[in-house]
N, C-alpha and C positions, 0 to 999 in steps of 0.2 A: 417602826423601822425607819432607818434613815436616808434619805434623797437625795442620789447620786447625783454630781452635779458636774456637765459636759461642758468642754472649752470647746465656743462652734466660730468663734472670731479673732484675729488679731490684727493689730496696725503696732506699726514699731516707727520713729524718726528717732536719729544718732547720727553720731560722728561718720557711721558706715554710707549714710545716707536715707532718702524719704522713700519708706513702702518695705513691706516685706518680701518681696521678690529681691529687689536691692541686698537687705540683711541676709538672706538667704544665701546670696552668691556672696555675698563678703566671708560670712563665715566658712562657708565650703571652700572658698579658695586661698582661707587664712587673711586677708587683709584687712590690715585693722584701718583706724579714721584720727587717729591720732595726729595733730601737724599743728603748722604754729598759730596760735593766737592774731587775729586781724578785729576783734570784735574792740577790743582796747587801745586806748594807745602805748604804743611799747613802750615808749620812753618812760614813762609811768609806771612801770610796773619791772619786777623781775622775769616772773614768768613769761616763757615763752612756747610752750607746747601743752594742747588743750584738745577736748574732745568737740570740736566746733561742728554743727549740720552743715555738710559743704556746699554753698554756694545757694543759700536758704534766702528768699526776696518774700516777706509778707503779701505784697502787692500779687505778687503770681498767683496767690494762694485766696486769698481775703477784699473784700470793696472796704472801701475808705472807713467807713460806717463801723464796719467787725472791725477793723486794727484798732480805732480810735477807742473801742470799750472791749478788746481780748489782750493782754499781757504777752507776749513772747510763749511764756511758755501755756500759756494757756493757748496757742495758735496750733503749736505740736500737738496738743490732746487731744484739739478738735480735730486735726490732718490724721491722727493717729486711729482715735473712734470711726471718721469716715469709713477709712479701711476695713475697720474691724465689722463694722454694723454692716458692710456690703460683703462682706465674705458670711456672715450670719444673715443670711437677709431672711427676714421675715419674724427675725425675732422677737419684735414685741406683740404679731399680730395676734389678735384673741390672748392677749394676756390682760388680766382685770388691772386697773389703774394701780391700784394701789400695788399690784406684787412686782411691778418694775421698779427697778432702781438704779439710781449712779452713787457708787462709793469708790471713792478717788481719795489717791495720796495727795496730799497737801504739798503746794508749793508756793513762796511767798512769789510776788511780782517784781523779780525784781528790776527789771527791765522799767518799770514803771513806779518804782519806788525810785529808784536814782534820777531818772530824769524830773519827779517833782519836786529833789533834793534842789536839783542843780536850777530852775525856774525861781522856786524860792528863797534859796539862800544865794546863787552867787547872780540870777538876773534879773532880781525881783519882780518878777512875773505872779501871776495868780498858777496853782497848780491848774491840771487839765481839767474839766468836768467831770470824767470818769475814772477816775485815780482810785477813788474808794472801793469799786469793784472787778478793777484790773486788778488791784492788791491783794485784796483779800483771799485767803488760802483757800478757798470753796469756792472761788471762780471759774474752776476748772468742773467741777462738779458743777455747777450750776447752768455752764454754757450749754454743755453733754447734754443737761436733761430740756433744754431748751430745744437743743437743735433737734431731738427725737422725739418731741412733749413727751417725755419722762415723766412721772407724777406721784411715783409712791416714793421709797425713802431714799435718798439722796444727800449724800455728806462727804464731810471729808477726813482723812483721817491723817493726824499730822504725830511724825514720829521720825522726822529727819530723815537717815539712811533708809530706814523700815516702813516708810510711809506708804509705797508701793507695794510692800507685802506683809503693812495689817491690811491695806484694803483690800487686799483682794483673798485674805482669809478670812474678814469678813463677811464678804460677799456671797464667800463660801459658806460660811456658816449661817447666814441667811435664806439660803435657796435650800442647804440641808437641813432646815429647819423646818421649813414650811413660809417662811415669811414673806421672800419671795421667788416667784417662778423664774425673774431673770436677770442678768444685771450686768451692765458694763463699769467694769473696773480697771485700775491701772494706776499710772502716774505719770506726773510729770517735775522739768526741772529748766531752767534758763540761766544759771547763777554766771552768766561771763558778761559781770560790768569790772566798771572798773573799781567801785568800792568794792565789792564782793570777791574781787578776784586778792585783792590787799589784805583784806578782812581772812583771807586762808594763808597769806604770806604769814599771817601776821601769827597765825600758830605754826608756821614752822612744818607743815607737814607733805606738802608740795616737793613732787621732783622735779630737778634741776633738767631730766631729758627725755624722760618717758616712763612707762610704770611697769614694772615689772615685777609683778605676783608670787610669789615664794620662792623668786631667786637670792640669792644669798646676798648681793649688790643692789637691791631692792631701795629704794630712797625713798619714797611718800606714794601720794596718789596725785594722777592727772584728775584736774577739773575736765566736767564734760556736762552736755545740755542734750535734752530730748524728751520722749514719751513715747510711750507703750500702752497699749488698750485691748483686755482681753472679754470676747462677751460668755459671761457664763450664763446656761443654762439649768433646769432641774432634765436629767437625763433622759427620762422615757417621754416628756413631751417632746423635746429636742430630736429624739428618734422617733416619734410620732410623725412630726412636721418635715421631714427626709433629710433633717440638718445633717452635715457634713458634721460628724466628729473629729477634732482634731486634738484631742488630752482629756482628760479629767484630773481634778482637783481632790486628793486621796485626801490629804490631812492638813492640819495647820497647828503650830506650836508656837508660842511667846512668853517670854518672858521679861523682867527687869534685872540687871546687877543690882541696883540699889545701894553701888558701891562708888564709881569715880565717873566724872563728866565727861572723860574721854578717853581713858584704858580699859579696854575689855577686861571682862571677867570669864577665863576658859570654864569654870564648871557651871555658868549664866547661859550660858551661850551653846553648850554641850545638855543642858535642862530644856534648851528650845528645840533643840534637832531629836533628842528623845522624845518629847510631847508632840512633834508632829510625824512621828513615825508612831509613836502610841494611836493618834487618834483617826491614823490612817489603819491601823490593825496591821502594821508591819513589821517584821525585826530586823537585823541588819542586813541579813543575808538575801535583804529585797530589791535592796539599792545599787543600780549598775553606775548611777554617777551624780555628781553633788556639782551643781551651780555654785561655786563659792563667792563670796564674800569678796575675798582679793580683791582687796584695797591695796598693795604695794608697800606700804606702812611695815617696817620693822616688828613693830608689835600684835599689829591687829592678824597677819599672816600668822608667825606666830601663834599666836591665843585659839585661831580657827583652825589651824593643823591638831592641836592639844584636844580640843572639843570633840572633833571628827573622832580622833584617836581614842577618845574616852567612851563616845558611842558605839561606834563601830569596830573597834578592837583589832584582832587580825586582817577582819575583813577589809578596812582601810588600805590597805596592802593590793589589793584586786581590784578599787573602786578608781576608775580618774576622776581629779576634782581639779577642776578649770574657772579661771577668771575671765568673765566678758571685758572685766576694767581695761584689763589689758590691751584691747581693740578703739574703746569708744572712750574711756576715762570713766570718772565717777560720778553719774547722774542723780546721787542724790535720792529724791523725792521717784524718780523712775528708775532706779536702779534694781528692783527684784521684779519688776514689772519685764523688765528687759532683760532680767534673767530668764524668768519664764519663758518669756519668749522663743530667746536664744537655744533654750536648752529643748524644746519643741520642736524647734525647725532640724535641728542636730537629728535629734532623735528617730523624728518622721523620717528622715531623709538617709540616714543609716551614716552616719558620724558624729562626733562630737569639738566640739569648737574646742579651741586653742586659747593656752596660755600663750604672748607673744612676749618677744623681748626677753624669755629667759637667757640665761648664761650660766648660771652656777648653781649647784645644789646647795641646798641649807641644808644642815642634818637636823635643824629644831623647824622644820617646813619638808618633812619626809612626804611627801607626796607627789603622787604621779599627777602632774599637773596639765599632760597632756601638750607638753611642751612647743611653741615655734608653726606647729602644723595641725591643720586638724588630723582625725582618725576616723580610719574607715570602721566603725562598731553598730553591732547589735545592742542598745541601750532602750529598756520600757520605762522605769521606774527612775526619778531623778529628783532631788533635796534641792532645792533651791535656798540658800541662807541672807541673812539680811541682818546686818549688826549695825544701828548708831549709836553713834555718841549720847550720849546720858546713858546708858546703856540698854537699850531697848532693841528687843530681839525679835524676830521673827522669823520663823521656816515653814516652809511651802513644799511638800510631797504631792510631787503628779505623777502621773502615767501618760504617754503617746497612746494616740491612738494610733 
């Protein structure tokens, strides 16, 4: 039989700001964290509105020592995990070495890949000492299991957009296994340098003033940076040890297009959201609301309306499906992490977050996107989706506790 597996922690850092009490009230009261770009210099670049952490100082956070070998965004995981592991506290105790684990979505450094750019090539300078394992995509995974001596399996899992949710269906799949009793998973993202930020001009897909998720005026997606950290446990220890339940993790579904590097495929992507309601044992008439994807992208809106629609059929018509993008931008490597999240806190809390910045219906983006405001709802059951580019998909079915 198979082992339920409990959400007893979170940490969240975004555009909304650091902690989940913060996230909590942003989302209840509609405001999002979108504003202009100071991490670059403007002149440099086109863009100007991003999902920046406001007013984010390493130093407040970190001794000299942690900054000089954690990356940017590996600084958000560890702020993130803090929270999460003190809202679970006790989670690793009496658990045998090996059955704890950190799997974490992959994030490159890039915060620390640019500045050894700019040492080497334009000041020739020697890079930093610690360049090789601020970089490396398993830095964040590796910090995690440092700062809690973690000691059984710990990785990372890299999948662009979906990186934050294979790991933490992973994770899942792990503890419903028997593999291990617990695990803190998540993701994380930092991409606002200033090659990184060109490097998205440079496909074109960037709006000109903010993002707005299946509105018909829709132009690209906002860059945004952060992390999200949820700790999963197996559920009757978890209620054994007097943990606070706050979700459980039903199903998980992935798949690949195997088609184009960067256009969705609706019936790819409609294969993920059935395989994780499959392997949750649900049908459609389960699902009160769907964490989307919403990117702001003409097409990827679009392709994810098509999908929904092909799973869920009528019932799409009854179900709201809302973009966090729309609030914080698009974080990449922690964007279904922060879906999760988001759609948790909503839930618990007896509403569900907002699309912001709508204006206009699409009729090829028919969905109640939950428009401008949050909503006052009764919501248990919610699809969390996760599409990048190569085409790699993932969806995550929870439940509120």
């Amino acid at each position: 039989m198979s082992r339920r597996v409990a959400i007893t922690g979170l940490g969240a850092v975004s555009a909304l700001g650091l902690g989940i009490p913060i996230h909590l009230e942003a989302l209840r009261q509609g405001r999002g964290g979108i504003g202009p770009l100071t991490l670059v210099p403007q002149e440099q670049v086109k863009t100007r509105v991003v999902g920046e952490v406001p007013g984010y100082s390493a130093e407040a956070h970190f001794t000299p020592r942690q900054i000089s070998t954690v990356d940017r965004s590996g600084q958000f995981a560890l702020l993130a995990a803090a929270e999460a592991m003190t809202e679970a506290a006790g989670a690793t105790e009496g658990v045998a070495p090996q059955k704890a684990g950190v799997i974490f979505g992959a994030a490159v450094g890039c915060q620390t890949l640019e500045e050894g750019y700019v040492r080497i090539l334009r000041d020739g300078a020697r890079p930093l000492p610690f360049t090789v394992p601020r970089v490396m995509p398993s830095s964040a995974a590796s910090q995690i299991s440092m700062a809690y001596h973690i000691t059984g399996p710990s990785f990372s899992a890299a999948s662009a957009c979906a990186s934050a949710s294979h790991a933490i269906g992973l994770a899942f799949q792990m503890i419903r296994g028997g593999m291990l009793d617990m695990a803190v998973t998540g993701g994380c993202e930092a991409p606002l340098t200033l090659g990184m930020v060109k490097s998205w001009e440079a496909l074109r897909v960037l709006a000109a003033d903010t993002c707005r998720p299946f509105s018909k005026d829709r132009s690209g997606l906002v860059l945004g940076e952060g992390a999200a950290v949820l700790v999963l446990e197996e559920m009757e220890r978890a209620r054994a040890r007097g943990a606070t339940i706050l979700g459980e993790v039903l199903g998980f579904g992935m798949t690949a297009d195997g088609a184009d590097l960067t256009a969705p495929d609706a019936s790819s992507t409609a294969r993920a959201i059935s395989a994780a309601l499959d392997d949750a044992g649900l049908d459609a008439g389960a699902v009160d609301y769907v964490a989307a994807h919403g990117t702001g992208t003409v097409l990827n809106d679009k392709t994810e309306t098509t999908s929904l629609r092909t799973v869920l059929g009528e019932r799409l018509a009854k179900v709201p499906v809302s973009s966090l993008k729309s609030m914080t931008g698009h974080c990449f490597g922690a964007s279904g992490a922060l879906g999760v999240t988001a759609a948790l806190l909503g839930m618990r809390n007896g509403f569900l977050p907002p699309t912001l910045n709508f204006r206009e219906p699409d009729p090829e983006c028919d969905v109640d996107c939950v428009p401008n405001a949050p909503r006052t709802a009764t919501a248990e059951i919610a699809l969390v989706n996760a599409f990048a580019f190569g085409g790699l998909n993932a969806v995550l079915a929870i439940r509120a506790a």
